[in-house]
TORMITI-675640 format. One record per atom (N, C-alpha, C, O): x, y, z; atom name; residue in one letter. Coordinates in steps of 0.05 Angstrom, whole numbers, plus 5000, padded with zeros to 4 digits. Layout:
<atoms>
px_py_pz_atomo_residuo
X_Y_Z_CA_a
...
</atoms>
This chain:
<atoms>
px_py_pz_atomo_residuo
5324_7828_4529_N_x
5334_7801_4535_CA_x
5336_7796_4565_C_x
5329_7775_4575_O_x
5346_7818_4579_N_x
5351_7816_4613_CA_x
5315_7810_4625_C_x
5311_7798_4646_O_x
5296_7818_4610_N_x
5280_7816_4632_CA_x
5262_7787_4612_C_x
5238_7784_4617_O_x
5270_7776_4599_N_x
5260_7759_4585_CA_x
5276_7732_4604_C_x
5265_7710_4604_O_x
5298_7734_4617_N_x
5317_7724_4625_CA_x
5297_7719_4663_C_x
5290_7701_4679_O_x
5297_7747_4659_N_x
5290_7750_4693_CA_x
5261_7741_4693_C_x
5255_7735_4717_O_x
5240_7738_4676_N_x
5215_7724_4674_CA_x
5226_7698_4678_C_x
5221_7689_4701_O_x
5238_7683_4665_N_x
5243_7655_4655_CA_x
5255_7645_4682_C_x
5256_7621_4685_O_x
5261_7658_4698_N_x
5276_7657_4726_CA_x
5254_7656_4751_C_x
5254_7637_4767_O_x
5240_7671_4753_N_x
5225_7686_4767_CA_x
5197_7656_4762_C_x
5184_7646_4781_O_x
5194_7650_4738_N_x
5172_7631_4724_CA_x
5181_7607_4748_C_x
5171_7605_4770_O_x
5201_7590_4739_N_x
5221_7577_4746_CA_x
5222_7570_4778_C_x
5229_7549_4787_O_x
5215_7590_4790_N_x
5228_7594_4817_CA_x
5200_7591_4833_C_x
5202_7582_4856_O_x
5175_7598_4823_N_x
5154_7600_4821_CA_x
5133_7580_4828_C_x
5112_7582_4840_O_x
5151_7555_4814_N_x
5137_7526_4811_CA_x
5143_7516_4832_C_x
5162_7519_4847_O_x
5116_7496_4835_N_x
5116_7485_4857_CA_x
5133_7466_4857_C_x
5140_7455_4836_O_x
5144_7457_4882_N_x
5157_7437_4888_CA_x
5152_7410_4883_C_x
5170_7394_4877_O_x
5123_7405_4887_N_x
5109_7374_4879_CA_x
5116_7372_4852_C_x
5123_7351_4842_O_x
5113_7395_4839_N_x
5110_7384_4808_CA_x
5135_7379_4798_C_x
5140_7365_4778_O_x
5152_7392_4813_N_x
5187_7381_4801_CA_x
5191_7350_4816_C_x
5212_7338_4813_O_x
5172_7340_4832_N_x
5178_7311_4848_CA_x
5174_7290_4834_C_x
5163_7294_4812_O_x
5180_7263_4842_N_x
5169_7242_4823_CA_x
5144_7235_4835_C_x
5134_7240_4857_O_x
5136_7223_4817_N_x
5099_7215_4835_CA_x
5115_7196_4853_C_x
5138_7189_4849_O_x
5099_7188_4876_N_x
5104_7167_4885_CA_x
5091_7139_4886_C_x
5067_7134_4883_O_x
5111_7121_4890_N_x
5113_7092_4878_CA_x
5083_7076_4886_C_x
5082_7078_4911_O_x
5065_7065_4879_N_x
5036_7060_4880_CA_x
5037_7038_4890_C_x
5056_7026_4879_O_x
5021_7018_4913_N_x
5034_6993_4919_CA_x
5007_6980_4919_C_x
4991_6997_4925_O_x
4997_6962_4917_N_x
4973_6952_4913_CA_x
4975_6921_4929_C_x
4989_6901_4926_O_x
4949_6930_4949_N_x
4956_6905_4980_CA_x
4933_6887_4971_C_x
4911_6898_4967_O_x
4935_6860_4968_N_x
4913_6836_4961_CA_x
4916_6829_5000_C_x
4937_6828_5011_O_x
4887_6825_5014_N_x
4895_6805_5032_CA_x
4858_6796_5034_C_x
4841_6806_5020_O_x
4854_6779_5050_N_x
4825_6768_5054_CA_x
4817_6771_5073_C_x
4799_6756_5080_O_x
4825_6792_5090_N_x
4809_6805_5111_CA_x
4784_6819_5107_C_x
4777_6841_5116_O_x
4772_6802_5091_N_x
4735_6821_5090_CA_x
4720_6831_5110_C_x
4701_6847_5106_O_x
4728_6824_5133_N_x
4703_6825_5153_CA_x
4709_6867_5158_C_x
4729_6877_5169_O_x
4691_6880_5150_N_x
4681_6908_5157_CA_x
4709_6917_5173_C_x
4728_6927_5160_O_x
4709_6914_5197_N_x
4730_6926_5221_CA_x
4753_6914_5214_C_x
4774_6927_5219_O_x
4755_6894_5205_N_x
4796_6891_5193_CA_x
4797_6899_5175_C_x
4821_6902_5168_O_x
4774_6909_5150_N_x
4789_6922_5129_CA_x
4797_6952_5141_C_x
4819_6961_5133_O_x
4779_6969_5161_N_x
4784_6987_5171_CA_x
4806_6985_5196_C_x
4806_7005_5210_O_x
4824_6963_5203_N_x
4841_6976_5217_CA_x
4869_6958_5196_C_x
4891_6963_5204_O_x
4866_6943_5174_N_x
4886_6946_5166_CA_x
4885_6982_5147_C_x
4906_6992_5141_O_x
4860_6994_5141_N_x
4863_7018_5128_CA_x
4881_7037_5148_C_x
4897_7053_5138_O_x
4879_7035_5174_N_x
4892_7055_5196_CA_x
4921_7042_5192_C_x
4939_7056_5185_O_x
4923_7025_5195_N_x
4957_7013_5184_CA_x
4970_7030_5163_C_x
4987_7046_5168_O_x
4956_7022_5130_N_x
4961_7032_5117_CA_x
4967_7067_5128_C_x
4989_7075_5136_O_x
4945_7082_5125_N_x
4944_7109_5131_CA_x
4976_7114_5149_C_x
4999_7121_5145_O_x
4963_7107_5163_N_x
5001_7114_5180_CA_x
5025_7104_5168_C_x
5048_7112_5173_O_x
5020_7086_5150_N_x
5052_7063_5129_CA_x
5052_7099_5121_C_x
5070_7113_5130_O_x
5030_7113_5103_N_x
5029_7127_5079_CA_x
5041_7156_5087_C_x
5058_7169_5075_O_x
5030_7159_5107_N_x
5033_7185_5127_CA_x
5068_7187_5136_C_x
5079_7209_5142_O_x
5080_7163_5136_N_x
5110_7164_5139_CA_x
5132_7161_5120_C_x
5156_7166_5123_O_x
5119_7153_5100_N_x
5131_7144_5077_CA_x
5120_7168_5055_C_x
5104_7155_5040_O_x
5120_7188_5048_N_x
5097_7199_5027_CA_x
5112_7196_4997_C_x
5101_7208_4979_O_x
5137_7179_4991_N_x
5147_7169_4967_CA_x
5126_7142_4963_C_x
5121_7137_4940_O_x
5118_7131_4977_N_x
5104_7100_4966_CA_x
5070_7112_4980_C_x
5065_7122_5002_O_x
5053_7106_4957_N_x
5016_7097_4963_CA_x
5014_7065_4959_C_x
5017_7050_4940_O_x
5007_7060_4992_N_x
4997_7030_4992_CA_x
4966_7040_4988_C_x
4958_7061_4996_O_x
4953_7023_4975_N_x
4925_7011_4974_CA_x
4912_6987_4968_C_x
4918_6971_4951_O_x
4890_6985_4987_N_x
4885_6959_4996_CA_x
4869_6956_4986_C_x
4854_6975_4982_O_x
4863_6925_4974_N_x
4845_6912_4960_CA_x
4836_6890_4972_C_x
4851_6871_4974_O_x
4810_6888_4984_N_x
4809_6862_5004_CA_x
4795_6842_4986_C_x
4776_6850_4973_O_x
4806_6809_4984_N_x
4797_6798_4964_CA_x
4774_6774_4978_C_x
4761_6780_4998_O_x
4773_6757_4970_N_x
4744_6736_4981_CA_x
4760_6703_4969_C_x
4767_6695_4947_O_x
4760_6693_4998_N_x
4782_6667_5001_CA_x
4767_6651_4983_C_x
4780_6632_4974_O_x
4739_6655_4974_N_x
4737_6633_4958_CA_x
4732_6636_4929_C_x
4718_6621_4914_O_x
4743_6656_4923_N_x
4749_6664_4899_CA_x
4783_6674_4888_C_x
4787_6677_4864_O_x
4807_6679_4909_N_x
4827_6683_4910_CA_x
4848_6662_4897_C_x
4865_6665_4880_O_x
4842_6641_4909_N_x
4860_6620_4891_CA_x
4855_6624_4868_C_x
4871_6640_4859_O_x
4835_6617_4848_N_x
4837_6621_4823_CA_x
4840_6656_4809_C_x
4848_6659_4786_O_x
4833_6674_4820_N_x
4838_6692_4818_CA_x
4866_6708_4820_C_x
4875_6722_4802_O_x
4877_6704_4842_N_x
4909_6709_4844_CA_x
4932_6695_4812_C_x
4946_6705_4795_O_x
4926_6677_4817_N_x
4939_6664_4794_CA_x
4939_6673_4764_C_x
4959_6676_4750_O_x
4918_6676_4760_N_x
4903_6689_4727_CA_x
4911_6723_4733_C_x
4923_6738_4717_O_x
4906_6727_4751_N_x
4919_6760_4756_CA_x
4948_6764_4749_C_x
4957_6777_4731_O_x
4962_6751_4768_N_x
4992_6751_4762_CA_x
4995_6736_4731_C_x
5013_6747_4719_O_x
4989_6726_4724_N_x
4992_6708_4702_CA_x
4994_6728_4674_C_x
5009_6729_4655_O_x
4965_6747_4683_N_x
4960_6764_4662_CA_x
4972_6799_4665_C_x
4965_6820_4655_O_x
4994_6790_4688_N_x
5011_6822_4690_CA_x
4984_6838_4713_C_x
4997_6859_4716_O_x
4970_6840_4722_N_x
4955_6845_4735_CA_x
4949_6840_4763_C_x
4927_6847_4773_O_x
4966_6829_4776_N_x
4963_6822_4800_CA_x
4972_6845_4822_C_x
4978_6868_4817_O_x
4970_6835_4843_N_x
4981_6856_4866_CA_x
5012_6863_4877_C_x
5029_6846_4877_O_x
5015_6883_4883_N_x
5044_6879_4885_CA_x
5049_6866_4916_C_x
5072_6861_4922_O_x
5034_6861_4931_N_x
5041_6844_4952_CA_x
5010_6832_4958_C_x
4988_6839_4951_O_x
5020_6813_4972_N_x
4992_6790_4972_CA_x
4991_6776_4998_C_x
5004_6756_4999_O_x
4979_6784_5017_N_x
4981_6754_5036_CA_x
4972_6727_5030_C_x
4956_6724_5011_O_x
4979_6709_5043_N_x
4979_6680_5033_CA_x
4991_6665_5061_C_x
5010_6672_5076_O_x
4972_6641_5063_N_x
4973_6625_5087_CA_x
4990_6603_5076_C_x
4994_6604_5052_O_x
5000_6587_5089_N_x
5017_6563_5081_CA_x
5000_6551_5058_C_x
5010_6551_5035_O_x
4979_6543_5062_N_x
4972_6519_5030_CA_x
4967_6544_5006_C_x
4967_6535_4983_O_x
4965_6566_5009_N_x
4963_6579_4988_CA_x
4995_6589_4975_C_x
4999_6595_4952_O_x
5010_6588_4993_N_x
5039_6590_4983_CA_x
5059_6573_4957_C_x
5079_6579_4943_O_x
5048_6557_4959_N_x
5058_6536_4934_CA_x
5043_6543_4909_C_x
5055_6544_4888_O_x
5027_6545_4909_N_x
5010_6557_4891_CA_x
5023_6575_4876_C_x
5029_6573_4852_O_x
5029_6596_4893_N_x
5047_6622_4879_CA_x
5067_6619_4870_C_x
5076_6630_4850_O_x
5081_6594_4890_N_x
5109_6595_4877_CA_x
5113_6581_4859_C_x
5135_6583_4847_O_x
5096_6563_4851_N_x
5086_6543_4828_CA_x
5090_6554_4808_C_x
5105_6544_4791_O_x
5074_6588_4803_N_x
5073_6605_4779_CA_x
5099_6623_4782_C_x
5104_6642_4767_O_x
5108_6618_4795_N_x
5139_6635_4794_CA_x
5133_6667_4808_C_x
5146_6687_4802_O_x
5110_6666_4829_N_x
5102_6691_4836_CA_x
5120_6694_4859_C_x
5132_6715_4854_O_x
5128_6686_4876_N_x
5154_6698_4902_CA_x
5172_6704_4895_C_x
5184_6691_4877_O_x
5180_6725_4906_N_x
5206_6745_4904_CA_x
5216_6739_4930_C_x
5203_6743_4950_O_x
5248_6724_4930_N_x
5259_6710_4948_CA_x
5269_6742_4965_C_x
5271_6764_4955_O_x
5272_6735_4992_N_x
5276_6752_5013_CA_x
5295_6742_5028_C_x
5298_6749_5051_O_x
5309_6726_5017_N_x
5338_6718_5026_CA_x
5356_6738_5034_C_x
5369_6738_5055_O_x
5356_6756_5017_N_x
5385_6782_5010_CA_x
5378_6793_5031_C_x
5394_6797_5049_O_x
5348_6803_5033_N_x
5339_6814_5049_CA_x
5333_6811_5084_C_x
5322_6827_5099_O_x
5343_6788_5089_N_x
5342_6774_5114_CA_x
5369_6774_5122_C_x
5370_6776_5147_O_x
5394_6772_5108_N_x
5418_6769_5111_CA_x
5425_6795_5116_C_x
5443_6798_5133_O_x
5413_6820_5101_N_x
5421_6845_5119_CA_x
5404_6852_5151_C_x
5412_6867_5169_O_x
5385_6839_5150_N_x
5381_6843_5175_CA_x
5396_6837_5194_C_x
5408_6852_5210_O_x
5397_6810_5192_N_x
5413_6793_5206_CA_x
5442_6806_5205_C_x
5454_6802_5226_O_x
5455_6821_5185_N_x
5483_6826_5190_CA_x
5477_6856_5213_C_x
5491_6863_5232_O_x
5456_6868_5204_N_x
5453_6900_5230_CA_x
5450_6885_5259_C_x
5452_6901_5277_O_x
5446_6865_5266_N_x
5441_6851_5292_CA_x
5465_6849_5308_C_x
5464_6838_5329_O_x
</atoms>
């Protein structure tokens, strides 16, 4: 029993650390920076967000402005959309039309209170 005990211990002790971790949180970036060199220096952004953070993976999805309006919408619509999105002023109503903004109120008021 003692060394059935001391395997089960030893097994235990053994394992890697990642695999006792939670995965980390997956974040999925919509923006319309197509042009070659801004998808590669928002990727150096990312890389360094990822490199400091290793609980959250951002990844970037660069979309095409003249297909995004109707696309964004039917995405979110159908559970499928991005978890963050850039958006210029006339595309903003849009979103909030479909109930897509998550207010950042709460979130402004603690800033503002560490100031």
């Amino acid at each position: 029993m003692k060394s059935i005990l001391k395997l089960a211990l030893a097994t235990t002790m053994l394992m890697p650390v990642a695999a006792l971790a939670q995965e980390p949180v997956e974040v999925t970036l919509w923006h319309m920076e197509q042009p070659p060199h801004r998808v590669a220096r928002v990727q150096e952004l990312i890389d360094a967000f990822n490199a400091a953070n290793p609980d959250i993976v951002v990844k970037q999805e660069p979309q095409n402005w003249g297909e995004v309006y109707a696309k964004a919408p039917a995405a979110l619509a159908a559970g499928q959309g991005p978890d963050m999105l850039f958006a210029i002023p006339d595309f903003t109503p849009i979103l909030k039309d479909i109930g897509a903004l998550t207010s950042v109120e709460d979130f402004v008021k603690e800033l503002d209170a560490e100031a």
